[in-house]
N, C-alpha and C positions, 0 to 999 in steps of 0.2 A: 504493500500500500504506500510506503514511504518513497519508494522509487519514481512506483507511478505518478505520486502527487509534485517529485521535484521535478517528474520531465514536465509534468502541465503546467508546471511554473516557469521554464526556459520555453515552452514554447510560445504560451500565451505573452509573453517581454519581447522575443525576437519579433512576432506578429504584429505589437506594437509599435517595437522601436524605429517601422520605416513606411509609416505612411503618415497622412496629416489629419489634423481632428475638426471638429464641425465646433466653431467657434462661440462661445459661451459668455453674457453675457456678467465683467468680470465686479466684485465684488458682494455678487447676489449669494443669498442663503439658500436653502432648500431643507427642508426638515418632513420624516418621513417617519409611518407607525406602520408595521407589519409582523403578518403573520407568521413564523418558521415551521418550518416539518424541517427534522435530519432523518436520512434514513435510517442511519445505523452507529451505536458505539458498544466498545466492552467493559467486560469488571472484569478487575482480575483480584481475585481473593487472596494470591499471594505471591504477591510482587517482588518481597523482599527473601523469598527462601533459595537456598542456595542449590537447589534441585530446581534444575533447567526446567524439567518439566512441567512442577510446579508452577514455578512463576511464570511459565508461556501459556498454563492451562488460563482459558477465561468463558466466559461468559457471555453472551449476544443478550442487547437488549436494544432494540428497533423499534421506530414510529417514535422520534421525541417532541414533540410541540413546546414550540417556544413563542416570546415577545421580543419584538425587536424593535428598536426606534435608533435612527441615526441623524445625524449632523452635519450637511454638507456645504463646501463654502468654493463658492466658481473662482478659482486663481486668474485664466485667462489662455487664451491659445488650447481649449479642450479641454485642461489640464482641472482638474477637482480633488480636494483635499476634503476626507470624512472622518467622524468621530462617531462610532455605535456604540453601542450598549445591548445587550441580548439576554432573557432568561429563562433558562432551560431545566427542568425538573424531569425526572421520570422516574421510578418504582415497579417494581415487579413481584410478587409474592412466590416465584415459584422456586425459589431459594430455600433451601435445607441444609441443617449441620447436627452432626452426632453428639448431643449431650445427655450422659448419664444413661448411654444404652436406647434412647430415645431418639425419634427422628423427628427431629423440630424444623417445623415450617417456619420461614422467616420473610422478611419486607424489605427486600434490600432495591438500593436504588443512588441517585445523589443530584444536588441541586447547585448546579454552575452557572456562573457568571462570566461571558465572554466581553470584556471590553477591547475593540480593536481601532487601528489607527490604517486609512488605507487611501490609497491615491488611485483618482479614476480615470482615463482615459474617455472622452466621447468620439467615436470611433467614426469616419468619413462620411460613410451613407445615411447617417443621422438627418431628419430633418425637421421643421418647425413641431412636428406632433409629435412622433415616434424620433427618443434618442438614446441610441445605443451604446452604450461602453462598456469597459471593463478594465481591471486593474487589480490589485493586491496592498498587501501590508501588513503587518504586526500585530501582533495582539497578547495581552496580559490576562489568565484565566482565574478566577475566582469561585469559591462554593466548598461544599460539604458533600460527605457523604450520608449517607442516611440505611439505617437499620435497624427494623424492629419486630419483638415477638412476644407477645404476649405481656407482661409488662414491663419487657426491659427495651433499652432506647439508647443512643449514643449519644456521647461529642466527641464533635471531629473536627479536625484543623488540618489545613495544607500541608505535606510535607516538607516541600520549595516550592518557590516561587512558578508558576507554569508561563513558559514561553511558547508562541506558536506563530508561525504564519501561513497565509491566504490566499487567495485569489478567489477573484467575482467576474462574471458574466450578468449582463442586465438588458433589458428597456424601460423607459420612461415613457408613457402616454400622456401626452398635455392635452386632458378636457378642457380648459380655462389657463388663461396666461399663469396663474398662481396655483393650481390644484391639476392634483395628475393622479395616475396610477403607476405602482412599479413595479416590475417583477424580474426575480433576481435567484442567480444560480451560485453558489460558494461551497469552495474546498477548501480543508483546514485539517487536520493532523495531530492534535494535541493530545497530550496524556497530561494528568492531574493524579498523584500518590498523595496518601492521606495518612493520617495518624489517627485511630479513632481508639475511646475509652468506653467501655459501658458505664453506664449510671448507675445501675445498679448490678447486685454479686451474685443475688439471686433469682432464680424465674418462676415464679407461681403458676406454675399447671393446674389443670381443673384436679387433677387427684394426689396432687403432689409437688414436692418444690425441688427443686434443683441447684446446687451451686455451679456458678458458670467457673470453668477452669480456670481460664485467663481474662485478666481484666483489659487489655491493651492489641489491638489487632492492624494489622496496616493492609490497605487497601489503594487500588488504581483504575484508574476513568479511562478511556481512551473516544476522543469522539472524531471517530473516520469515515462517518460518514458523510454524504452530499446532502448540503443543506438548500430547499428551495423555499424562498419569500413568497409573499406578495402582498401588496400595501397602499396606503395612498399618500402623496406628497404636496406638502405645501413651500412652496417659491415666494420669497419676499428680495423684491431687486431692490 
């Protein structure tokens, strides 16, 4: 996946780097609220063991709906400088772990926070209605993970800091000089490791209570999948 994502990122730059953009008037904002779907990311339950296996075993968990609102600001000569913000939760119940000879159903899942910085291209055959770009950039990942069963629950903290970057395919619909629609294609690659503690040491079962083993578990995010928007925009020149 990581291969595939850096060749889309040299080709989509070279694609760029030799034609000319449909000119943008320079100074104006653009602010926009949309929907996400990601197809797909993992868990991996144990990231940090030193059996290969392990830590390469993971988990699919697909269909993420998110919020997304971004911040864009027209430089000039096509060129577009954006500031997002994205929020993405998702949960799965079909999570189990052996405790006390018992097979315990659990709710694992986690709630990230994508904020990215990315520069857009309006690409030649753009025109007063319909404008097409695309472009990439940086991004800084935030969130928790989350898991629970029956009355026990975590906290969780980022292990580091998660770095990633991106790239977008888009159009822009201009219904009115100020208000549009958008819709938008992104790839990104991130993994996010966590530290997480249970709250509590024991588990109350309907017939019985449990001490959990360990109080401290470490876990990892990976979202590899393709994300597609769509949304509406508001232009103030």
């Amino acid at each position: 996946m990581r291969k595939k994502f850096s060749t889309l990122i040299i080709a989509l730059f070279l694609i760029t780097a030799g034609i000319g953009y449909a000119q943008s008037e320079p100074g104006s904002f653009n602010l926009s609220f949309n929907y996400s779907y990601t197809t797909s990311s993992k868990i991996f339950l144990r990231p940090n063991s030193p059996d290969p296996f392990e830590r390469g075993s993971h988990e699919n968990i697909d269909g993420i709906y998110g919020y997304y609102s971004e911040l864009r600001y027209f430089i000039g000569e096509g060129i577009i400088a954006g500031l997002s913000i994205e929020s993405l939760k998702r949960t799965d119940n079909n999570f189990a772990m052996n405790l006390g000879g018992y097979k315990i159903k659990m709710t694992d899942g986690y709630q990230i926070y994508p904020v990215e910085l990315s520069v857009y291209y309006h690409l030649p055959f753009s025109t007063s209605d319909f404008n097409f770009f695309m472009g990439g950039g940086v991004g800084a990942y935030f969130g928790n993970y989350i898991r629970e069963f029956y009355n026990v629950s975590i906290d969780s903290e980022l292990e580091k800091f998660a770095f990633g970057i991106h790239v977008a395919v888009g159009m822009d619909y201009q219904i009115t000089e100020s208000l549009g629609l958008r819709g938008q294609m992104r790839f990104r690659d991130p993994e996010l490791k966590f530290n997480n503690t249970y709250k509590e040491n024991i588990a109350i079962l309907p017939d019985k209570n449990l001490l959990l083993p360990v109080r401290n578990f470490d876990t990892a995010v990976n979202l590899d999948g393709i994300i597609f928007m769509i949304g509406v925009t508001f232009t103030i020149n």
